[in-house]
Every structure is written in structure tokens, then in C-alpha cells.
N, C-alpha and C positions, 0 to 999 in steps of 0.2 A: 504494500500500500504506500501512498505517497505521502510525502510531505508538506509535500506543495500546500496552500490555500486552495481555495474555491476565489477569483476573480469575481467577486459578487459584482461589480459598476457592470462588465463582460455580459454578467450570466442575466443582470437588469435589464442591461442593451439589449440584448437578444430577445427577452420576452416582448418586450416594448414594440422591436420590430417584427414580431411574430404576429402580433395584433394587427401592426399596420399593416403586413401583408397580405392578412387574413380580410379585412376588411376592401384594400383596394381590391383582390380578385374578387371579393363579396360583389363588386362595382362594376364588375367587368373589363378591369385594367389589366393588359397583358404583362406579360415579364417580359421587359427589351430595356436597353439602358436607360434609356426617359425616363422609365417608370420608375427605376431602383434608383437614377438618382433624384425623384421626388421626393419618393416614399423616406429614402435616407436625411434629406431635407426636414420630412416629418419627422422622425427618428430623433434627430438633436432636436427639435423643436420641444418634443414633449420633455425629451431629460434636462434641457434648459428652462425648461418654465418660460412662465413670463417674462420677469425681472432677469433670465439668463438671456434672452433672445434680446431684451431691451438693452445689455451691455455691449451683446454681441453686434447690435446695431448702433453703437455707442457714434459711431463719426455724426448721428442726425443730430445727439445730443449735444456736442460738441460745435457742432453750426448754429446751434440755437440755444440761447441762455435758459430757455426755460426747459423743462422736461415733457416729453411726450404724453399725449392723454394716451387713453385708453384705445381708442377710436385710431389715433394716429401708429400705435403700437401695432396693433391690428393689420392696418391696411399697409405697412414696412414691412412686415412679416410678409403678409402677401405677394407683395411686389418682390422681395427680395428673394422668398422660397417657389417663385412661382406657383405657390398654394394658392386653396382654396378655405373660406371659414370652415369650420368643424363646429357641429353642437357637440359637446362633452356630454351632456346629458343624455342626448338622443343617442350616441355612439356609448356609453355605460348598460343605457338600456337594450341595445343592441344585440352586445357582447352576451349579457344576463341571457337575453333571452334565448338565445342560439346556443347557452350554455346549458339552460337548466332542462334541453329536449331529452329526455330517456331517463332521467331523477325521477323518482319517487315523487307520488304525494305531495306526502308528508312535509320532505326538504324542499321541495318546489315551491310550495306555499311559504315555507319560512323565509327561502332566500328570497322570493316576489315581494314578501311585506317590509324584507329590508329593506329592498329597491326602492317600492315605496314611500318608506317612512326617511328617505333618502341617508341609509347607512351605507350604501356602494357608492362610492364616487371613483373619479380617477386617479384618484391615490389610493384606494386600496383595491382597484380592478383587479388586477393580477392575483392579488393574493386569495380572492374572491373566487377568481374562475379557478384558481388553483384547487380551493375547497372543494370545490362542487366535483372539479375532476375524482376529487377523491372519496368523497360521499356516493359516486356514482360509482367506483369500486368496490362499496359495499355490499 
């Protein structure tokens, strides 16, 4: 057995973009390099957050004394990832739902009322869908 660690930032990335790839083929997006390098575009987007992408777009800051709204945050990202907006919510619910197909009941119900009651967000999607993979083991 090894010594080594477990590269968990690695093993984040990957799930991160395991979602996004799941989601663009969800969309009908082919695999050709355009695609991967959006998707990989989206990729840092989400492990940057907001406030990492607003640094990473730091030159607008820096031309302008004040700081970016929200709004202008947004529409830089876009232009700059040649993205598209995302709903987080609509894309949580998404994920949920396409996850809880073949669970029980019982757990079905429970994870739907968490959704819900909004305890799934995208900070803790992964670990979410991770559950259910494993309850669906049972």
C-alpha cells in the first residue's frame, strides 16, 4: 500500500468536472475540443467561486476604482468564458433528481424534502449525490 496522500483539490476537480460533463452531454454537447475547452472554462469557474473569478478578472478592477456589481461580475465571466448563465438551483435540482431514479421510497422522499427544504445546494452537491450512490447500494 502507498504512502502517498489522496490529492483531494485532484480528486474535487474531477468530480466537479464529472458533473459538468454529465450535464453538457445531458444538453446534447458533443466531445470535440470546443466543448472541453468550455466545459474546462466551467470547471475553474465553479472551484473559483465568485470572488475567485472576480480576482481572476482583476485587470477590470484595476481600470476602475470602484468594484464590480454583481451584474457586471456576471456578464465578464461570460464574455470572458464564453459561457452561458447557469441556475445553481435549477442545475442542484437536476442533478437530485436524475440521482434519486432507482432509490427506494423511503430515501427518495427524504432526500426530495431536503431539496426542498433547500439543505442540497452546491456546496454540498457532490457529497449529496455521493450519498444516494451509496444508499442505492443498499
Amino acid at each position: 500500500m502507498s504512502d502517498k496522500q489522496p490529492d483531494w483539490d485532484k480528486i474535487t476537480e474531477g468530480k466537479i468536472r464529472h458533473g459538468i460533463a454529465v450535464e453538457a452531454f445531458s444538453n446534447g454537447m458533443e466531445l470535440n475540443a470546443d466543448n472541453m475547452k468550455t466545459m474546462e472554462k466551467w470547471v475553474q469557474f465553479v472551484i473559483h467561486g465568485y470572488d475567485g473569478i472576480k480576482e481572476i478578472l482583476g485587470e477590470h478592477a484595476e481600470a476602475n476604482s470602484k468594484p464590480m456589481t454583481a451584474e457586471e461580475t456576471v456578464e465578464e465571466v461570460k464574455e470572458k468564458f464564453d459561457g452561458k448563465e447557469i441556475d445553481t438551483d435549477k442545475y442542484v435540482t437536476e442533478q437530485i433528481e436524475k440521482a434519486v431514479i432507482g432509490l427506494d421510497r423511503k430515501n427518495k422522499n427524504i432526500v426530495m424534502a431536503r431539496l426542498r427544504d433547500g439543505k442540497i445546494t452546491t456546496d454540498n452537491l457532490g457529497a449529496c449525490l455521493d450519498r444516494i450512490t451509496e444508499l442505492k447500494k443498499v
